[in-house]
PDB file of N, CA, C and O in Angstrom:
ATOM      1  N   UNK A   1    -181.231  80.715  85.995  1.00  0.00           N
ATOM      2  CA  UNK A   1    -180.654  79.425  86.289  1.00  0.00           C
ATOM      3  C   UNK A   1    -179.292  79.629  86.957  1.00  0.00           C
ATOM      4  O   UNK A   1    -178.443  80.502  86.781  1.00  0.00           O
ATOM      5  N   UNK A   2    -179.337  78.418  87.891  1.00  0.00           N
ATOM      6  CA  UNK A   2    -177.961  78.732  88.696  1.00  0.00           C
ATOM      7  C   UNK A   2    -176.811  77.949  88.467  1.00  0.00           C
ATOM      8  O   UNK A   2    -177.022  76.742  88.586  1.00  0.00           O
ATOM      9  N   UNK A   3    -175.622  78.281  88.165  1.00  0.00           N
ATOM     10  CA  UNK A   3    -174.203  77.274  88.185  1.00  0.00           C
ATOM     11  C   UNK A   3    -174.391  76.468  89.258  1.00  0.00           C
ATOM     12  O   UNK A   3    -174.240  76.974  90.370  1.00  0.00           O
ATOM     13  N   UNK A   4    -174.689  75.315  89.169  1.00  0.00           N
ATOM     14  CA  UNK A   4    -174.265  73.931  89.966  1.00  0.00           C
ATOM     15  C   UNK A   4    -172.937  74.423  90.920  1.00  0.00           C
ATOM     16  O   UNK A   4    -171.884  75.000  90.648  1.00  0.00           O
ATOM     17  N   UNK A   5    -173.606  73.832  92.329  1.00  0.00           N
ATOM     18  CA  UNK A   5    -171.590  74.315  93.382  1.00  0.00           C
ATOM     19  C   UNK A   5    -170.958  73.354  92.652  1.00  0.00           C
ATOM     20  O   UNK A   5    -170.126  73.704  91.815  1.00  0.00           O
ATOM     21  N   UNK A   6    -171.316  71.722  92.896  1.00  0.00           N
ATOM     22  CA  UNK A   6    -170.558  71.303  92.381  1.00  0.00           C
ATOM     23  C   UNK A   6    -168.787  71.302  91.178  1.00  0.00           C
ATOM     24  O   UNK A   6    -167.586  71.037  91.225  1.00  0.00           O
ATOM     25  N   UNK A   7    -170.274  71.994  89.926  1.00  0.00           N
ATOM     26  CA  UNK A   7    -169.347  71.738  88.842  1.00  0.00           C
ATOM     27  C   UNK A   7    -168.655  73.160  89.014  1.00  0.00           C
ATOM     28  O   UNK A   7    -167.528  73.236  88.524  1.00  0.00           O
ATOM     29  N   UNK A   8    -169.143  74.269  89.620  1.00  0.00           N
ATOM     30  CA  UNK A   8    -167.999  75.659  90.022  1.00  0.00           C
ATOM     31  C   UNK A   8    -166.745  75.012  90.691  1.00  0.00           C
ATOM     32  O   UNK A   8    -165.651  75.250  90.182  1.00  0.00           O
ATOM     33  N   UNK A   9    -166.822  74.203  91.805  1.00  0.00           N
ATOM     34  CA  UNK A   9    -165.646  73.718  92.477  1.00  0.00           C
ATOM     35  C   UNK A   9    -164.640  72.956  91.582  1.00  0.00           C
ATOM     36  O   UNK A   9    -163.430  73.146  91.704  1.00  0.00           O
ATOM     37  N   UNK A  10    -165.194  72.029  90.616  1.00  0.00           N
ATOM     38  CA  UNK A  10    -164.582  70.988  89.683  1.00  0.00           C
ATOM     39  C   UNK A  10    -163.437  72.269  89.126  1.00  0.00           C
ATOM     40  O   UNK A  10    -162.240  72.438  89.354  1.00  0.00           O
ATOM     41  N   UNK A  11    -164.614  73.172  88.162  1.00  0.00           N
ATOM     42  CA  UNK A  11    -163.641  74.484  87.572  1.00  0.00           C
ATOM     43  C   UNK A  11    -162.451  75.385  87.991  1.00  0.00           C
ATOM     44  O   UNK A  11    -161.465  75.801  87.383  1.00  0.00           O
ATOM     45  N   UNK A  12    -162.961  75.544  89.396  1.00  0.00           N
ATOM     46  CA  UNK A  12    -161.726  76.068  89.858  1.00  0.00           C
ATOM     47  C   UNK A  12    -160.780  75.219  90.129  1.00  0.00           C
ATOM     48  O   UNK A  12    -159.788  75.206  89.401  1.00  0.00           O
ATOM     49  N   UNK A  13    -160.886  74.290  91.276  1.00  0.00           N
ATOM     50  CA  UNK A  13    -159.921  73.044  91.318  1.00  0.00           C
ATOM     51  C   UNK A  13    -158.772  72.582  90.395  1.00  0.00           C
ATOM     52  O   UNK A  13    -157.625  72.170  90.570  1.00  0.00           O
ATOM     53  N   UNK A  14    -159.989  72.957  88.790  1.00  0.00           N
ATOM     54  CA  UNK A  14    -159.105  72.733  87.768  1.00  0.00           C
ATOM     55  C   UNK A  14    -157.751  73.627  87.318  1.00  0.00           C
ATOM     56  O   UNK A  14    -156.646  73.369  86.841  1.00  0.00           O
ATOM     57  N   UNK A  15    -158.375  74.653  87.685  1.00  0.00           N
ATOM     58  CA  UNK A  15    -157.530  75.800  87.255  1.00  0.00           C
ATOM     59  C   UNK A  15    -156.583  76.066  88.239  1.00  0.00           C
ATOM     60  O   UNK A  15    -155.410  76.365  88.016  1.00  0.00           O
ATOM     61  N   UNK A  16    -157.073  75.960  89.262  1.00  0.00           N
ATOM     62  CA  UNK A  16    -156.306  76.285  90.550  1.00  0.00           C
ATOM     63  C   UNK A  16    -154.882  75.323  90.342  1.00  0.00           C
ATOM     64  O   UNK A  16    -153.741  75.721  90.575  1.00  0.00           O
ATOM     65  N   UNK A  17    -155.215  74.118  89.900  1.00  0.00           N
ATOM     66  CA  UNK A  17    -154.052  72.804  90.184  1.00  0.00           C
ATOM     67  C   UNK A  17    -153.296  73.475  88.876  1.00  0.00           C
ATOM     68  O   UNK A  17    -152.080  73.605  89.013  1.00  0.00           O
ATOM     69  N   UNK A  18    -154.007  74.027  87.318  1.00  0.00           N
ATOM     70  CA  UNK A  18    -152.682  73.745  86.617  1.00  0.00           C
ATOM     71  C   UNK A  18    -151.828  75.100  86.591  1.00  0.00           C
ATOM     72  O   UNK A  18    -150.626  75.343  86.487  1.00  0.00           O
ATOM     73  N   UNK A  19    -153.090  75.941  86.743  1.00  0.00           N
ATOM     74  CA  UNK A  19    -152.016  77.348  86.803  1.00  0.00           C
ATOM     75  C   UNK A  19    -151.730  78.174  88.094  1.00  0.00           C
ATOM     76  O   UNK A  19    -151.080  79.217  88.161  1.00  0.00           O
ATOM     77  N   UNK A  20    -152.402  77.439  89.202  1.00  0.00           N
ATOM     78  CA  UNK A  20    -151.952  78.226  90.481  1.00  0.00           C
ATOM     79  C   UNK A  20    -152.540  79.397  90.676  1.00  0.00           C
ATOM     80  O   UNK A  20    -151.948  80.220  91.375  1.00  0.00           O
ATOM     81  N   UNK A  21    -153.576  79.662  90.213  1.00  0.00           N
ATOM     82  CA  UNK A  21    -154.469  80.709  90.529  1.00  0.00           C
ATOM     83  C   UNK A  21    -155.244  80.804  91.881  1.00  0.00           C
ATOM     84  O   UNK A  21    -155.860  79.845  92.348  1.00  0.00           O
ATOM     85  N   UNK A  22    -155.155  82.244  92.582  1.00  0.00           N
ATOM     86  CA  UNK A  22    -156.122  81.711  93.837  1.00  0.00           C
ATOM     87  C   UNK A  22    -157.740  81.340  93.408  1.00  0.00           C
ATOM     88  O   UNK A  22    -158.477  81.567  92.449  1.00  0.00           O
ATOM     89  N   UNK A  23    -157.830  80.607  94.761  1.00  0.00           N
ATOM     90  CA  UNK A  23    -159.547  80.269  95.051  1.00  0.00           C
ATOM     91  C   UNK A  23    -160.531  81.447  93.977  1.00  0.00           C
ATOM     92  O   UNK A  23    -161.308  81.274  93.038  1.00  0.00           O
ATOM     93  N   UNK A  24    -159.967  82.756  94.757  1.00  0.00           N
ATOM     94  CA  UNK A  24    -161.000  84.562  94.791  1.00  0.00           C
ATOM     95  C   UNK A  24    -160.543  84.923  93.593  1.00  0.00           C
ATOM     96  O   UNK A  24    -161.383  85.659  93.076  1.00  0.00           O
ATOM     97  N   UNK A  25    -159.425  84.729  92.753  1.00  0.00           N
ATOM     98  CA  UNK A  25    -159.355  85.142  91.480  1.00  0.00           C
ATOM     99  C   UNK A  25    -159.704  84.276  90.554  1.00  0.00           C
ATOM    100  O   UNK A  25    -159.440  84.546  89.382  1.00  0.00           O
ATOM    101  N   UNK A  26    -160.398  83.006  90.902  1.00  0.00           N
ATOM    102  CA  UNK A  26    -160.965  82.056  89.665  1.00  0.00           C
ATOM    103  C   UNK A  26    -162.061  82.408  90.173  1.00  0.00           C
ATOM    104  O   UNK A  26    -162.804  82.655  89.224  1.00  0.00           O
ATOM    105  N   UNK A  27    -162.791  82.637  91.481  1.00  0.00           N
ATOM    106  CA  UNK A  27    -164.332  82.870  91.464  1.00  0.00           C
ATOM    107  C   UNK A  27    -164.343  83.893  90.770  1.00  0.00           C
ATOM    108  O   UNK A  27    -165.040  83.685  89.777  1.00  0.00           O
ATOM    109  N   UNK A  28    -163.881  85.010  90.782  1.00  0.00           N
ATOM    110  CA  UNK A  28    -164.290  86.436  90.134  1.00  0.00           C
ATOM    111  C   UNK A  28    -164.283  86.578  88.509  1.00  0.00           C
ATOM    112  O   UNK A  28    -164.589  87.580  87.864  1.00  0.00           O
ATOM    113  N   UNK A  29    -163.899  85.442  88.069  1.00  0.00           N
ATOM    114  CA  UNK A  29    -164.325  85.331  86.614  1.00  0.00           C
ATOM    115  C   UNK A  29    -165.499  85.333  86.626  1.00  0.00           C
ATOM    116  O   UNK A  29    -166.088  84.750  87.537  1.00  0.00           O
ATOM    117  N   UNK A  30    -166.382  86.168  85.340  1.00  0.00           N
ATOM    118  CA  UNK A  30    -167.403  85.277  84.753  1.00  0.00           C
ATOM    119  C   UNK A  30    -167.448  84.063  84.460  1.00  0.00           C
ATOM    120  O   UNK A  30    -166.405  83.414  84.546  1.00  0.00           O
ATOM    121  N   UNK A  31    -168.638  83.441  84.046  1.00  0.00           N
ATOM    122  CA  UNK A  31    -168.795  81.914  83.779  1.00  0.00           C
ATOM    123  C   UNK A  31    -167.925  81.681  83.226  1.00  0.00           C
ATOM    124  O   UNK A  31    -166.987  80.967  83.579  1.00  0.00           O
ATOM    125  N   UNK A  32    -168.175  82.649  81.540  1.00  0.00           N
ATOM    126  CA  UNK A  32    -168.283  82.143  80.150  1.00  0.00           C
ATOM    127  C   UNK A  32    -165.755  82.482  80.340  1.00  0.00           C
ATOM    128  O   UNK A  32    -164.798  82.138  79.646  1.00  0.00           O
ATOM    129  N   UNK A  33    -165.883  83.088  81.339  1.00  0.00           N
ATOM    130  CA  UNK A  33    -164.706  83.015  81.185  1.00  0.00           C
ATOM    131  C   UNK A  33    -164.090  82.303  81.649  1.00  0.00           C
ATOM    132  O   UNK A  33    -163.163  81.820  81.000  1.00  0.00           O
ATOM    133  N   UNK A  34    -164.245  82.044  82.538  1.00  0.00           N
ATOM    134  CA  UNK A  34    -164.058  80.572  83.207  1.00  0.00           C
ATOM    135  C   UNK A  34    -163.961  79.158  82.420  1.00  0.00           C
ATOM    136  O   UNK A  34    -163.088  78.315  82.628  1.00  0.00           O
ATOM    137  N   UNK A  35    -164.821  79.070  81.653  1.00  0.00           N
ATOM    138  CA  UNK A  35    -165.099  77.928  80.915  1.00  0.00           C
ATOM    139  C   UNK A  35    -164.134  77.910  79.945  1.00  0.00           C
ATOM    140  O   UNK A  35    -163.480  76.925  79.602  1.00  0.00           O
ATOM    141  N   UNK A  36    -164.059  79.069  79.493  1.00  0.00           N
ATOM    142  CA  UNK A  36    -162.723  79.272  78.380  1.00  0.00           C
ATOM    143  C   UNK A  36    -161.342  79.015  78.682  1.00  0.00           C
ATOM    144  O   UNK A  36    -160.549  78.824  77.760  1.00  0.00           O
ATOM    145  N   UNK A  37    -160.903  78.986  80.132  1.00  0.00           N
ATOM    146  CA  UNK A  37    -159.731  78.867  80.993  1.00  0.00           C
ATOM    147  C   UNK A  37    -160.003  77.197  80.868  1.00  0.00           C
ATOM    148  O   UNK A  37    -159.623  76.637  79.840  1.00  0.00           O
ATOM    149  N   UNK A  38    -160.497  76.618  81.658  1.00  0.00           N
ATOM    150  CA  UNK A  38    -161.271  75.311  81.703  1.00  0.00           C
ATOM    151  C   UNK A  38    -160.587  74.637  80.422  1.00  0.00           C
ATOM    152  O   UNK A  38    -159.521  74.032  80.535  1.00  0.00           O
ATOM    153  N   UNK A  39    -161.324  74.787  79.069  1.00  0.00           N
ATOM    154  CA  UNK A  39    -160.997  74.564  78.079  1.00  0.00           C
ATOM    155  C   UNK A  39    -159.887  74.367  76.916  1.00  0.00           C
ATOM    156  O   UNK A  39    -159.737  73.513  76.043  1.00  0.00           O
ATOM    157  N   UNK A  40    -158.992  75.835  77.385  1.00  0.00           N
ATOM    158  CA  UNK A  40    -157.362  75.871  76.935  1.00  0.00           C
ATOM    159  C   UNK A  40    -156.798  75.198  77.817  1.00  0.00           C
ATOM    160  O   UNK A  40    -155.737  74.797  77.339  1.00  0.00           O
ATOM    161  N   UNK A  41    -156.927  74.840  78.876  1.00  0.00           N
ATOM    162  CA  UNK A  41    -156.023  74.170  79.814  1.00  0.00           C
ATOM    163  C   UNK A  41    -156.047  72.707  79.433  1.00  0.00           C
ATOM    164  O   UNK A  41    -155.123  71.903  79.318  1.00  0.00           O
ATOM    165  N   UNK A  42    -157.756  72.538  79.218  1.00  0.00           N
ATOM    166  CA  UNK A  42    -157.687  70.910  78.573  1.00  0.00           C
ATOM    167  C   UNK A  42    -156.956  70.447  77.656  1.00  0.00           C
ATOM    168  O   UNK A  42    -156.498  69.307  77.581  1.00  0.00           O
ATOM    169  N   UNK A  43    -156.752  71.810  76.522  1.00  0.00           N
ATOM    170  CA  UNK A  43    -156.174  71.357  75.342  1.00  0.00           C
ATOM    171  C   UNK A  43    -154.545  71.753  76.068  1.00  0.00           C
ATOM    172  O   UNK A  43    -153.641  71.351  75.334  1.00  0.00           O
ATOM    173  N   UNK A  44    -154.255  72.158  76.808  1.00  0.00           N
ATOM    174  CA  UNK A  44    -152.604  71.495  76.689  1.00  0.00           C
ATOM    175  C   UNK A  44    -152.002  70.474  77.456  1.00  0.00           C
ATOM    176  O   UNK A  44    -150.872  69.984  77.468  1.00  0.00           O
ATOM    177  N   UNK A  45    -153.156  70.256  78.164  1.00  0.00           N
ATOM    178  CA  UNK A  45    -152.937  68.959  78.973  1.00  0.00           C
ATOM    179  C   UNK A  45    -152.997  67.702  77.911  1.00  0.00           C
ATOM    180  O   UNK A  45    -152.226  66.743  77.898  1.00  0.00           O
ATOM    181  N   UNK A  46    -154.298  67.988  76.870  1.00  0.00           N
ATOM    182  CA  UNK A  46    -154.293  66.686  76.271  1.00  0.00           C
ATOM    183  C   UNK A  46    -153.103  66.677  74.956  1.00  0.00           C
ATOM    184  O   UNK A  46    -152.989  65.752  74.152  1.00  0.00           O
ATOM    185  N   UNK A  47    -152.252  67.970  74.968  1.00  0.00           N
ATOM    186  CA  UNK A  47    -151.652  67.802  73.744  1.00  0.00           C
ATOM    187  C   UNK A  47    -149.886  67.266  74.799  1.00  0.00           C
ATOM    188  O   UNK A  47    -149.204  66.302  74.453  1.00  0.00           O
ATOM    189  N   UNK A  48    -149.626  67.941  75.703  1.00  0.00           N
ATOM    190  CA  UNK A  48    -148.936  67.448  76.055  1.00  0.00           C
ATOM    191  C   UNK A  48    -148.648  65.946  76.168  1.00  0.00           C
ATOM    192  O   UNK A  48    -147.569  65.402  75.933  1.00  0.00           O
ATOM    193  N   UNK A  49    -150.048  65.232  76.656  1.00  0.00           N
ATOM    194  CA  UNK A  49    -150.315  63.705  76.924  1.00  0.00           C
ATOM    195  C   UNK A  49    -149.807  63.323  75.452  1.00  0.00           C
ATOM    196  O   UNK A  49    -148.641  62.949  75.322  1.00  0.00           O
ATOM    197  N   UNK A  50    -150.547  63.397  74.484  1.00  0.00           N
ATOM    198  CA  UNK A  50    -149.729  62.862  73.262  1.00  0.00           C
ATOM    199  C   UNK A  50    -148.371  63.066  72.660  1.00  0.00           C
ATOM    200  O   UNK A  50    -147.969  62.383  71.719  1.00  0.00           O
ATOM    201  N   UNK A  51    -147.673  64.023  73.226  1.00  0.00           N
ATOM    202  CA  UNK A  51    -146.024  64.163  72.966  1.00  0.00           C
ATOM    203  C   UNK A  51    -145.708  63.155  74.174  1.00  0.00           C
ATOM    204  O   UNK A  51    -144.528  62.805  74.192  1.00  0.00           O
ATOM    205  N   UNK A  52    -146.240  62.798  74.844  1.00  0.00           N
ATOM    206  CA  UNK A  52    -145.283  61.872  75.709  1.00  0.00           C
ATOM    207  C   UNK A  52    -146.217  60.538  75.163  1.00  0.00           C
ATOM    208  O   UNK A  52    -145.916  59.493  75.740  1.00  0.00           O
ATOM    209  N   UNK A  53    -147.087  60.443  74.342  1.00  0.00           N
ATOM    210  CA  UNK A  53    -147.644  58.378  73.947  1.00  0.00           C
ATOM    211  C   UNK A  53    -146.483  58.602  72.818  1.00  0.00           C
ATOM    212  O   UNK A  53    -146.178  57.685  72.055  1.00  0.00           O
TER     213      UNK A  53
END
């Protein structure tokens, strides 16, 4: 089974915007590592959001 382009682009995009990583060093992750980047980033985005409500 193949990673969707789509949701690969969403992932990097993501990562790319909060930590400034290039394009070629977020593709060259594995998935599962990727997803894990993905994931901690969510959680300080969403913890930050609640120190500022």
């Amino acid at each position: 089974m193949t990673y969707a382009a789509d949701r690969l682009y969403e992932e990097a995009a993501y990562v790319a915007y909060h930590f400034h990583w290039s394009m070629a060093d977020i593709l060259d992750l594995e998935h599962r590592d990727r997803r894990r980047w993905v994931d901690e980033i969510a959680s300080l985005v969403e913890r930050a959001e609640r120190r500022r409500g």
